[in-house]
C-alpha positions in Angstrom: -190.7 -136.0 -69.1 -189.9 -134.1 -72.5 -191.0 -131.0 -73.7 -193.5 -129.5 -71.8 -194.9 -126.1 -73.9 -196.7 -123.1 -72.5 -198.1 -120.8 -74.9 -200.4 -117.3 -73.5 -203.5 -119.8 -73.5 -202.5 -123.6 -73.5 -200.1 -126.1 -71.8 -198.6 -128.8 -74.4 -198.2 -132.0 -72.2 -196.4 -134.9 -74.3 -199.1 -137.7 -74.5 -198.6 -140.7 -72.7 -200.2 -144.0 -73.4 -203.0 -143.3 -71.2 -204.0 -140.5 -72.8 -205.2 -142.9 -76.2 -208.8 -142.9 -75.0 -208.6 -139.2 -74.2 -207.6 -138.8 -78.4 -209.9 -141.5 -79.7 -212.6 -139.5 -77.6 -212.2 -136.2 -79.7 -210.4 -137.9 -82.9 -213.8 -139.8 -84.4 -214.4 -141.4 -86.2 -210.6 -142.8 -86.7 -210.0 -145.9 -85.5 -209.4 -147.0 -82.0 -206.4 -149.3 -82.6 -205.0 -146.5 -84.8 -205.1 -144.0 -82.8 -203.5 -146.4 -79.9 -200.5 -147.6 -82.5 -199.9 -143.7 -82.5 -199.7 -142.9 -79.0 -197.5 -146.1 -78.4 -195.2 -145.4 -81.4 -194.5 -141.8 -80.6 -192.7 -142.9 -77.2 -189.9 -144.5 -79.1 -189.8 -141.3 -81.3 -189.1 -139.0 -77.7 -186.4 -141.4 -76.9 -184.9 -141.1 -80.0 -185.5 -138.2 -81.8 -187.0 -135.7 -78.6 -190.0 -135.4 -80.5 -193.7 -137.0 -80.5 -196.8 -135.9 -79.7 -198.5 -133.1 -77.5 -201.6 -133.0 -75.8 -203.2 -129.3 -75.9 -205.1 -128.7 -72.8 -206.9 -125.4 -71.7 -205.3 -125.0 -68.1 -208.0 -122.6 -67.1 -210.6 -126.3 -67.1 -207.9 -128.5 -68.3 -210.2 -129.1 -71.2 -208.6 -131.5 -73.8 -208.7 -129.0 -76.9 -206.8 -131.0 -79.6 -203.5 -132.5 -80.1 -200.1 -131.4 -82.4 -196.9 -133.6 -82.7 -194.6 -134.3 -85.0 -193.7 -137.6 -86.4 -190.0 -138.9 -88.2 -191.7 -140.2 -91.5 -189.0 -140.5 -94.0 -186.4 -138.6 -92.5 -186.0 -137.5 -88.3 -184.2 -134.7 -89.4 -187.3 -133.6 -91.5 -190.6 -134.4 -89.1 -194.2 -134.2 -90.3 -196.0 -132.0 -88.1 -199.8 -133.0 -87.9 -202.1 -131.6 -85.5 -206.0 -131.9 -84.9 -208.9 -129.6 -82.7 -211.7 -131.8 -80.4 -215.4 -130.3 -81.9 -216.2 -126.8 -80.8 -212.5 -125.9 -80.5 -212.0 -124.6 -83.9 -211.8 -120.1 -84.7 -210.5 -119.4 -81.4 -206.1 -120.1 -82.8 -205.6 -122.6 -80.9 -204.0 -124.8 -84.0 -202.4 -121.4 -84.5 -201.0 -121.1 -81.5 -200.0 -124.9 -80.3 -198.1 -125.6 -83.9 -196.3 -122.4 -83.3 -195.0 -123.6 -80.0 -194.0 -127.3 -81.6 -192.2 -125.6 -84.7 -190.4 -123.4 -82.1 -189.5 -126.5 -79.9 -188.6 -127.9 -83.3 -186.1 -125.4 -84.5 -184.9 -125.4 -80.8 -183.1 -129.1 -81.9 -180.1 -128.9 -83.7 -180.8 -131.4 -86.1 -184.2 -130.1 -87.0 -183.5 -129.1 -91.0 -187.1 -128.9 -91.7 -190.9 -129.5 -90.8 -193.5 -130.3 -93.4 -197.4 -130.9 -93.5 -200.0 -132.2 -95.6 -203.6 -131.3 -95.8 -206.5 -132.6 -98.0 -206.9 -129.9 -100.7 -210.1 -129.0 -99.9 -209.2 -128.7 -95.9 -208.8 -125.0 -96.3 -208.9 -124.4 -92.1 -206.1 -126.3 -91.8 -204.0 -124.8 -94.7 -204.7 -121.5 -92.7 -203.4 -122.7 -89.5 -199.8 -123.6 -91.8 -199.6 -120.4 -93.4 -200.4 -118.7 -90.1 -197.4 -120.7 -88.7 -195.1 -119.5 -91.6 -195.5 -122.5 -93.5 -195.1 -122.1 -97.4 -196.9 -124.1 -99.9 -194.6 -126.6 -101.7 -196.3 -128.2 -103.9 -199.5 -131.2 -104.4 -199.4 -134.7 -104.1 -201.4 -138.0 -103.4 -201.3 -139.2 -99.8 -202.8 -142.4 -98.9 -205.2 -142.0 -101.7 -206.0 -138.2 -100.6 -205.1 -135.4 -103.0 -203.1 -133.3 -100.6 -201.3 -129.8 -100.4 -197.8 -130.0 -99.0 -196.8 -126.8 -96.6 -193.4 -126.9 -95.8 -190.7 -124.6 -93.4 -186.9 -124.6 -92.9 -185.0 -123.9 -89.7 -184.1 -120.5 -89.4 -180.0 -120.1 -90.2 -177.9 -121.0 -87.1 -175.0 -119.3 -86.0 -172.2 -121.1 -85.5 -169.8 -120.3 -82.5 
């Protein structure tokens, strides 16, 4: 299985497709069939780009507290990272903390040249949780009919041996 993440607090399992109802549990109200589209389309993006989608589970009660993945979009080289907290989870960094550990595994990937992430402009919690992962605001823009705020970050330089 790919990519596995431990942080201080939390275990990042990859999601499997029988984890959808575990997601559609803590993701209303989005749709069902979305959500399960998601899960299933994000196996083909391990297998092809060693990216997808993490589950992030509290191993002290292995409590389902959210979810963080990235997705190819327009480019593989340049993911979207998206992430999202089940109720009750939120003020504790945990978002902090789990898109930390993705961006890390990101930038681990040689062809990683960037991750960006939208936001609705008024979602000022998650905006945090970008800045707080060294995100930098890029700019504003229209997504699927939602004025959004763009947070962007570039792969560290690499050496080259």
């Amino acid at each position: 299985m790919h990519g596995i993440l431990r942080t201080d607090r939390l275990l990042l399992k990859p999601a499997a497709t029988t984890d959808a109802p575990r997601l559609i549990a803590i993701n209303e109200p989005m749709k069902s069939e979305r959500i399960t589209q998601f899960v299933e389309n994000q196996l083909n993006w391990w297998n092809e780009y060693s990216y997808g989608l993490w589950l992030i589970v509290l191993p002290t009660t292995e409590t389902l507290a959210g979810w963080c993945g990235l997705r190819p979009g327009n480019s593989p080289n340049e993911p979207e990272l998206m992430f999202g907290l089940a109720a009750g989870e939120g003020k504790r960094g945990i978002a902090t903390e789990a898109v930390r550990a993705v961006l890390a595994y990101a930038f681990a990937l040689p062809t990683i040249q960037s991750v960006w992430a939208a936001t609705s402009e008024n979602n000022f919690a998650s905006a945090a949780v970008m800045k707080r992962a060294g995100m930098s605001f890029e700019g504003q823009q229209e997504l699927d009919g939602v004025s959004s705020v763009i947070y962007r970050v570039r792969a560290p330089s690499r050496s080259v041996e």
